[in-house]
N, C-alpha and C positions, 0 to 999 in steps of 0.2 A: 504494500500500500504506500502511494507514495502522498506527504505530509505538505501544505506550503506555510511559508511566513505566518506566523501569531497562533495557526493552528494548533488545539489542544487536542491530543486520544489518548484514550485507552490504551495500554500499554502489557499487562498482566491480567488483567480483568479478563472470567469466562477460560485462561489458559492455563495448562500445569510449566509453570517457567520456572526451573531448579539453577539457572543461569543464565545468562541475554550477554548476546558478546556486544559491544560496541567500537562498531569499526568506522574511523574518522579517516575521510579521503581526500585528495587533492591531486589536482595536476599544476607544475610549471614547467618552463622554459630555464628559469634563468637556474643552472645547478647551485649556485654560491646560497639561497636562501634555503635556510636552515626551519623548520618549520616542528613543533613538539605538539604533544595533545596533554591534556591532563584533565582529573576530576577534583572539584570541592564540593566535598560534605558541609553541607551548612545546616546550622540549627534553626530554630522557629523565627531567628533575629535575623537570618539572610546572611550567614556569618561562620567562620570555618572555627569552634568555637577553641580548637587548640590545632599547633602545627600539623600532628597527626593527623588530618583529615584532609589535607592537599595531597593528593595522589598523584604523583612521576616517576619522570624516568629516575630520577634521584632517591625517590620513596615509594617504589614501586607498589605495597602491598599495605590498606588498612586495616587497624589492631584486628578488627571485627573479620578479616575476611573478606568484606561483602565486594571490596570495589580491590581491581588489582590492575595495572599497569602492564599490558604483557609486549610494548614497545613496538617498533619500529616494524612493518612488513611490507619490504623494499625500501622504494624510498619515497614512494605517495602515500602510504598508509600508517597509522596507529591502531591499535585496539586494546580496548579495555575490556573486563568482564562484572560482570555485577551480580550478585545474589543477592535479590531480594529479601531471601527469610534470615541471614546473615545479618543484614543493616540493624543496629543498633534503635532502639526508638527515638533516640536524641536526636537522631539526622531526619531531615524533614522534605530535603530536597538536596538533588547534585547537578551540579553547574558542571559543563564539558566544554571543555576550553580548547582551541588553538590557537598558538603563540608562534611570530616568528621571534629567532632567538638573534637578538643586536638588532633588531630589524630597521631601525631609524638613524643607530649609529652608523651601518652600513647602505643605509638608502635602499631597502630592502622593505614591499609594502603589501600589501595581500590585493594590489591593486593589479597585481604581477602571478599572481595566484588563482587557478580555474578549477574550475569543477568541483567545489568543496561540496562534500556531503557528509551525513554521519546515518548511520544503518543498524540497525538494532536487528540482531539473529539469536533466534535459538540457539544455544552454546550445542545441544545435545545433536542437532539435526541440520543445523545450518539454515534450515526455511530465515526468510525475510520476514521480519514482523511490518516493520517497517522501513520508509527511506526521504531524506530532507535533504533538499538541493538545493543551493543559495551561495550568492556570493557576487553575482556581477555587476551589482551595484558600488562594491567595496572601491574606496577611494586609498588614503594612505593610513590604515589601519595596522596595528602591528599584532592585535588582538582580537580574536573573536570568540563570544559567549555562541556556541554550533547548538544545543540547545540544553535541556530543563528534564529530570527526570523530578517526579515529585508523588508525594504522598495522598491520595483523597481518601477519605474513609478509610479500608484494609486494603488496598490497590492503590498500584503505582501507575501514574502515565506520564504522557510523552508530552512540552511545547515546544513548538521548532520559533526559535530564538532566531539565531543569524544576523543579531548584532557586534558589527565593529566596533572596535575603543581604539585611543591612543596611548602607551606606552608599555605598550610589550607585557609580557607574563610578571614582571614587578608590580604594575598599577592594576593588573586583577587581583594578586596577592591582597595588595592594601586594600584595594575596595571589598574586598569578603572578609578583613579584620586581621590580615596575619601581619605580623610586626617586620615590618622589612627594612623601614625606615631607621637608621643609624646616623646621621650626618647633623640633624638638626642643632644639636647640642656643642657640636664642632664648630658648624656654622656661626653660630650666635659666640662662640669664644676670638672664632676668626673675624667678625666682624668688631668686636672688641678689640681685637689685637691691630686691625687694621687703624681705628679710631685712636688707640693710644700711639702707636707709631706715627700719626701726621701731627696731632698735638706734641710730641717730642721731639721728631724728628730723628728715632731713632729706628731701626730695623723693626719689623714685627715679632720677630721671634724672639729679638732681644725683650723684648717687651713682657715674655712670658715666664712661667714658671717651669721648671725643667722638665716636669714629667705634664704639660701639654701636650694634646695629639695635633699630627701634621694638617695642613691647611685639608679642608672638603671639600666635596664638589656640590652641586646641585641638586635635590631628588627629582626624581620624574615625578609627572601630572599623572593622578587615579585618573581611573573613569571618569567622566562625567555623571554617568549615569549608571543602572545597573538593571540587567534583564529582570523584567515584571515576573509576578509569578499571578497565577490562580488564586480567586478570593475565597474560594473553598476547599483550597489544600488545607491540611493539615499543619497549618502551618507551622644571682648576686656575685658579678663576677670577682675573679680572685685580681689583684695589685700586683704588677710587677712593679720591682722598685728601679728608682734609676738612678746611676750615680748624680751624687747635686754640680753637675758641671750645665752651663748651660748648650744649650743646639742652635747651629748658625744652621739656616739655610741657606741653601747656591741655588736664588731665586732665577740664574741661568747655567746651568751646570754645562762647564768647559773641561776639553782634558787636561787646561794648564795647571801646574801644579800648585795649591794651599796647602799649609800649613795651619790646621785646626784643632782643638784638640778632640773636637764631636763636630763631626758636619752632617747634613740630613738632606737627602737627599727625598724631595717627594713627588718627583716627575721626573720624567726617563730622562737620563744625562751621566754624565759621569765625572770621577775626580779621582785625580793622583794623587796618590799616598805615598811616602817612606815604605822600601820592600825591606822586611823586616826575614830573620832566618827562618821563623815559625809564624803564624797567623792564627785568630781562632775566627769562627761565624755561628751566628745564634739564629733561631727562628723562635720568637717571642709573640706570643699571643695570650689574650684577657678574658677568655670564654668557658667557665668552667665546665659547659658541658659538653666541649668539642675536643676532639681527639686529632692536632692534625700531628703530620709526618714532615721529616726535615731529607732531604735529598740535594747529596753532593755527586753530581756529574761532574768529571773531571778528563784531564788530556797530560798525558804526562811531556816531558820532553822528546820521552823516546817516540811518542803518537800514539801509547796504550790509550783506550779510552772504556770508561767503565763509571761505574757509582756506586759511593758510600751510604746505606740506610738500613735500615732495621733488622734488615735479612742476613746485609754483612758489612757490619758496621767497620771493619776495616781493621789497624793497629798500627801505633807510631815506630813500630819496629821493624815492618818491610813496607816492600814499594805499595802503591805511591804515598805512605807513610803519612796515610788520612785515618781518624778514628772517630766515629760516632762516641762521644760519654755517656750517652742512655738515650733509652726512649719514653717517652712522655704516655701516660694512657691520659693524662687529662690537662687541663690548662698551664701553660708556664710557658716552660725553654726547654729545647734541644738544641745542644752544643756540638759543632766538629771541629775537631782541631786538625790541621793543617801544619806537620812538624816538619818539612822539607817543602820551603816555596822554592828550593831553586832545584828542583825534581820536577814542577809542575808549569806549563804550557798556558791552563786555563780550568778557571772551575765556575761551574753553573750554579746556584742554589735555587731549587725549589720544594716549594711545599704539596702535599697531598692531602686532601679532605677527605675520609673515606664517606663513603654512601650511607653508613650506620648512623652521619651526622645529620642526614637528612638535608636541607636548603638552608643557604645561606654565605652571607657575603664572608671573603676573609677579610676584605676592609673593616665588618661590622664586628670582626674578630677582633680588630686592633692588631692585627698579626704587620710583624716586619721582621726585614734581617737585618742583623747587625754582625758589621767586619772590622774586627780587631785588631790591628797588626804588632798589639804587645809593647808599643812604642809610644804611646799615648796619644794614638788617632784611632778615632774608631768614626764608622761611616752610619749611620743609620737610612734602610732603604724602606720607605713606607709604602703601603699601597694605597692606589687614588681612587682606582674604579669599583660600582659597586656593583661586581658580578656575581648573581646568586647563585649559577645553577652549571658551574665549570667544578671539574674534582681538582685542577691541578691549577696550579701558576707557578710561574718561574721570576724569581723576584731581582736579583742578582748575581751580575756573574764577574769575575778577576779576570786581567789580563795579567801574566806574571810575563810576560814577555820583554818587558822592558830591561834593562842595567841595571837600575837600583830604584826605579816605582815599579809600582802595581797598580794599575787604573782598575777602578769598583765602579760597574753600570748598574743604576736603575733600570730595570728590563722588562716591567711588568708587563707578561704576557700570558694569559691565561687559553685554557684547553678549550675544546669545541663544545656546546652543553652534551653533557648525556655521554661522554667522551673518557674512560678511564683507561686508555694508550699513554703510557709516559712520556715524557717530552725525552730526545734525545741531543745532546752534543758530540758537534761532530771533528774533527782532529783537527780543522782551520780555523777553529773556535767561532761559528758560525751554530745556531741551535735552532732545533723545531720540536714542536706541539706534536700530540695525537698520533706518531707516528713511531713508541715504542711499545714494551711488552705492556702488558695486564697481566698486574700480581696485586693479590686482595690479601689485605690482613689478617693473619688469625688460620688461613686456611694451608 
């Protein structure tokens, strides 16, 4: 049966449905647009009333069972599956999303995007229950609510939605309650810091107190609005301390050489340091209920190339004479030290979020690296952008190639969404994204 615009049906009503697959389709032309699906459980408030009820590629499966992520088939398809007698009574209705993912950062818009449908099949048999086509109205949208499963009575039905919004799978997040927003609080320090530097006339960051976070950026715009529903449905993190020196930033980061004794880097650029015989690097993060991972990809002189992390954290007593000190199961620091820089070519540092952490920014982490070089310079490399739904980013990387510096890049470049290939460094210290193994933790 096929459904149009605003249209409300029956959905389970009169059927024995032990499961309903829901397969979300599309065709484009342009391959670089990256396009996800996902479901929010929402309660009687229109509201996903804790993380756990955003179902993705990232969170694939909720508590209850009822709604499950089963990913990607091909590369025009998602599908999800739903059990009704599973759903929880709290959940009242589930919104089915697609998102493109950067989609405004990269000019990327569903205006570019044909034949979207969403198809609801018996999981046991395959029959079509139903099918909802729409979309060529879509202008520069990066989001769209595909439609509405909801509660009436003891039956569930169907309204075919196929409304657009502006700002990608973030401003659906916020507009059904989930906390995504980190920056505001920055903002308003950084507009502060802004206002006491022109009354003084001194730097901004001079202006602050040492353990300040680095300048933010903007949040995106929510919805404006949010798909109607039926009048008859149913309807403390942990402190890392920091030494009391204060943080100059290199509000234009050159390779020339300062001398600092803390410089901060929070936009991609780079700075010469003193090469020092030994180095350490930290990955410091403020979230005590995340677990990330510290990852030293490295190039030796001879052109070994390889990484230090959890698996094999390395030893300062053979080559390349890198050691992971531990590993983190919950908020703080991971530490590698670096006990032969003139053994080494070039090193990458990146982090990993595993999927157990569910979504979420590592900016909103507070996560950064920090490079030591034991001679009283240390660099801090912060992150700017607020990417929810990437496992990996690659924060900084050393050139030791120099005579007696080592130039430290801000690098921040993060993975494809939905994407757990590790990034790889390659022996002319040149790096890429998504394009190494898959190794899960724990297993």
């Amino acid at each position: 049966m096929n459904v149009m615009k605003g249209q409300r049906t029956d959905l389970t009503k009169g059927q024995h449905l032990n499961e309903i697959t829901l397969e979300l389709g599309w065709t484009t032309d342009n391959a670089e647009i990256e396009i996800d699906g996902a479901a929010f459980l929402l309660s009687d408030r229109d509201i996903c009333e804790e993380d756990g009820d955003f179902v993705f590629y990232g969170q694939p499966t909720h508590a209850s069972g009822a709604v499950r992520h089963g990913g990607k088939v091909g590369e025009r398809r998602e599908v999800l599956t739903f059990a009704p007698s599973l759903m929880p009574e709290t959940v009242h209705k589930i919104a089915l999303t697609l998102t493109i993912h950067d989609g405004e950062e990269n000019g990327h818009f569903f205006r570019d995007v044909h034949d979207i449908h969403i198809r609801c099949l018996n999981a046991e048999n395959g029959r079509e229950l139903l099918k909802f086509e729409f979309g060529e109205e879509l202008e520069r949208e990066t989001a769209i609510v595909t439609a509405e499963l909801y509660r009436h009575k003891e039956e569930w039905k169907f309204a075919a939605v196929g409304s657009g919004y502006n700002g990608g799978l973030e401003a659906l997040c916020e507009s059904y309650g989930l906390d995504v927003a980190d920056d505001s609080e920055d903002e308003d320090i950084e507009q502060e810091k802004a206002a006491s530097a022109a009354e003084t006339g001194t730097d901004a960051e001079d202006a602050t107190a040492s353990n300040d976070a680095p300048p933010q950026s903007s949040q995106t715009a929510a919805p404006s609005e949010k798909a109607g529903s039926e009048p008859d449905s149913a309807g403390a993190s942990a402190d890392v301390p920091a030494p009391p020196v204060r943080r100059v930033e290199l509000s234009k980061p050159t390779g020339s050489p300062v001398v600092l004794e803390k410089i901060q880097l929070s936009k991609p650029g780079s700075v010469s340091i003193r090469k020092s015989d030994s180095a350490m690097a930290m990955l410091v993060w403020e979230n005590p209920s995340k677990d990330l991972d510290l990852y030293c990809f490295y190039v030796t002189k001879s052109g070994e190339c390889g990484k230090v992390y959890y698996k094999n954290r390395g030893s300062g007593q053979r080559p390349p004479y890198i050691e992971l000190d531990r590993d983190s199961r919950g908020a703080g620091q991971e530490t590698i030290r670096l006990y032969r820089t003139d053994e080494l070519k070039y090193v990458l540092f990146c982090a990993y979020s595993a999927v157990s952490n569910g979504f979420g920014s590592f900016k909103g982490m507070k996560a950064r690296a920090v490079v030591d070089n034991g001679e009283g310079q240390r660099v801090e490399s912060w992150l700017q952008k607020k990417n929810m739904f990437s496992y990996w980013v690659a924060i900084a990387k050393i050139d030791f190639t120099g005579e007696d510096r080592m130039e430290v890049s801000q690098v921040e470049t993060y993975s494809k969404s939905g994407v757990e290939n590790s990034p790889l460094l390659y022996a002319d210290g040149r790096f890429e994204m998504n394009v190494g193994p898959v190794e899960f933790k724990g297993r």
